[in-house]
N, C-alpha and C positions, 0 to 999 in steps of 0.2 A: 705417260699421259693417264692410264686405268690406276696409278696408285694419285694422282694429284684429284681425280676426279671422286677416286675414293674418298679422301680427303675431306672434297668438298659437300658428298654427300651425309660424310660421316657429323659436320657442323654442323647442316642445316638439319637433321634428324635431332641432335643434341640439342639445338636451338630452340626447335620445337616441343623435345620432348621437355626440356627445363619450361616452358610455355604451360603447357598441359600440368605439370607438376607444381605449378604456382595458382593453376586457378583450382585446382584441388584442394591445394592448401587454404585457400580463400572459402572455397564453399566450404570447409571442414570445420574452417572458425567461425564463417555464419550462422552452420548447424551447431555447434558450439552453444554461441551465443542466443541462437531461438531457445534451444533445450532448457538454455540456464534461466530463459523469464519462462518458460510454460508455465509452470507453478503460479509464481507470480501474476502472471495475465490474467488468471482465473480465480482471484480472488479481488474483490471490488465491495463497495460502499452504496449507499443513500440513502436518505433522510427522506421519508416518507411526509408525505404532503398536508397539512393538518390548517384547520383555520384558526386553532388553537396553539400555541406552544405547550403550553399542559402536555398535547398529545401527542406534537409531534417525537418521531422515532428515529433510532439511526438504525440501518440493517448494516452488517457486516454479513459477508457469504463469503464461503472458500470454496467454491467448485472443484475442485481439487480430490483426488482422491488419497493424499497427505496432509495431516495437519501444519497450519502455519503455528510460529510461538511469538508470544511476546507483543501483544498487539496493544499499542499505544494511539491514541485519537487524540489529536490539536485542534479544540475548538475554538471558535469564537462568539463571543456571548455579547447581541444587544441587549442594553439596562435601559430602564426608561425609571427616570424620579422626578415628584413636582418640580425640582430646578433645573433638570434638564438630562439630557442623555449622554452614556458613556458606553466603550465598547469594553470590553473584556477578554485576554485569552484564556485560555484555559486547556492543562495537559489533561486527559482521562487515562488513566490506567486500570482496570479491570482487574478484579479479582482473580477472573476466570480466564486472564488472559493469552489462551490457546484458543484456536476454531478448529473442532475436529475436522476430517475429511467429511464433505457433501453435507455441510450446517453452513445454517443462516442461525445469526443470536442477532436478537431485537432487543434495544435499549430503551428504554422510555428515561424523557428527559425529566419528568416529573417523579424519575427514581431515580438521580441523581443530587448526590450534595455534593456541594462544594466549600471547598476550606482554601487558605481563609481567606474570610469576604469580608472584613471590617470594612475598607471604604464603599460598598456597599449595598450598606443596609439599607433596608427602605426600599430599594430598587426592585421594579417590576423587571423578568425577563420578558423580551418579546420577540428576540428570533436568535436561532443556532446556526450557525454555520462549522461545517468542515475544514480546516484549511490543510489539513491531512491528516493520513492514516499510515504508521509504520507498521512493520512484521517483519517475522526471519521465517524465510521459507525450508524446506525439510532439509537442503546442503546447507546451513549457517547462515546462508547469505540474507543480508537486512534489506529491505526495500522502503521506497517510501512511494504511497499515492496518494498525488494529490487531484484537485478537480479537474478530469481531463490529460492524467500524466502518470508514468509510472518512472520510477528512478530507482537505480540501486540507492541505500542510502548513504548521505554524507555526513560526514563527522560533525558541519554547524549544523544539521538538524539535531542532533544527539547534545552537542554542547547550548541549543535554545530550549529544547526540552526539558536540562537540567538546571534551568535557569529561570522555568516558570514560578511565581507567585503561588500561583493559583494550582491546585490538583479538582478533579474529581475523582467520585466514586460512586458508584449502586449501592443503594438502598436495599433494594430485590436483586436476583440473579435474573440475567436476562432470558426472554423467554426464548428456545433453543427449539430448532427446527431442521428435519431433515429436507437437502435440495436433490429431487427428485433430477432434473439431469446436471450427471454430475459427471467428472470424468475429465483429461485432458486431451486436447486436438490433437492429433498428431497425422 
């Protein structure tokens, strides 16, 4: 009877302790997976508010105390011409394209060219939008933000990216600022 009871206590401990050893393995890959966006999470975008386009601006900031590389921006550009209005995409890629650790770089839209624009010409710009922002954070890993979204990055963004028309570039280097809190949550 004390060796059947053995027995039985001997599963129910195994039982559990396989129990306990599965939700560990769970929070390990949670903690896993926070680790691998902290970087990521603290670096972000926007487009400073202007009643101008002329003026308006894109900030990038990396909070981070790592630099991100490789930062690529997918714009979208309303045209307005006397016969009537068109949208535009548009890849940007940056010279300059790293953000040290605890920098904001500010872009002014009115230091950008863009190539080529033959259909066109004539065309007043009158608003910028975002539709994302990619990078490689300090382990390789690509991401992409878009408004409201973070994602590792996918392969059709890299293959629509290389498929735009249209590039930009700066004119000027954009103007470079340290972000006073800076650092990751943990």
């Amino acid at each position: 009877m004390a060796a059947i009871g053995g027995v039985i206590f001997t599963g129910v401990a195994t039982y559990y302790s396989a129990l306990v050893a599965d939700d560990q393995l769970q929070q390990s890959r949670q903690d896993g997976e926070r680790e691998e966006q902290e970087q990521a999470e603290v670096v972000s975008y926007w487009l400073s508010p202007s009643f101008s386009t002329e003026g308006q601006r894109l900030h990038v900031v990396n909070r981070s105390p790592d630099p991100v590389y490789s930062l690529q921006v997918l714009l979208l550009l309303e045209m307005r011409h006397p016969s009537g209005n068109t949208a535009v995409k548009a890849g940007f890629n940056t010279e300059t394209a790293d953000v040290a650790p605890c920098t904001e770089k500010i872009y002014n839209f009115s230091d950008l060219q863009f190539s080529p624009f033959p259909e066109v010409s004539g065309h007043t710009l009158t608003d910028v939008r975002v539709l994302w922002l990619t990078f490689t954070d300090r382990a390789g890993r690509k991401w992409v933000r878009g408004p409201g979204s973070l994602e590792p990055r996918q392969g059709a963004l890299d293959y629509y990216a290389r498929r735009l028309k249209h590039r930009a570039a700066t004119t000027r280097p954009p103007e470079v600022k340290v972000v006073e809190a800076c650092g990751l949550s943990g």
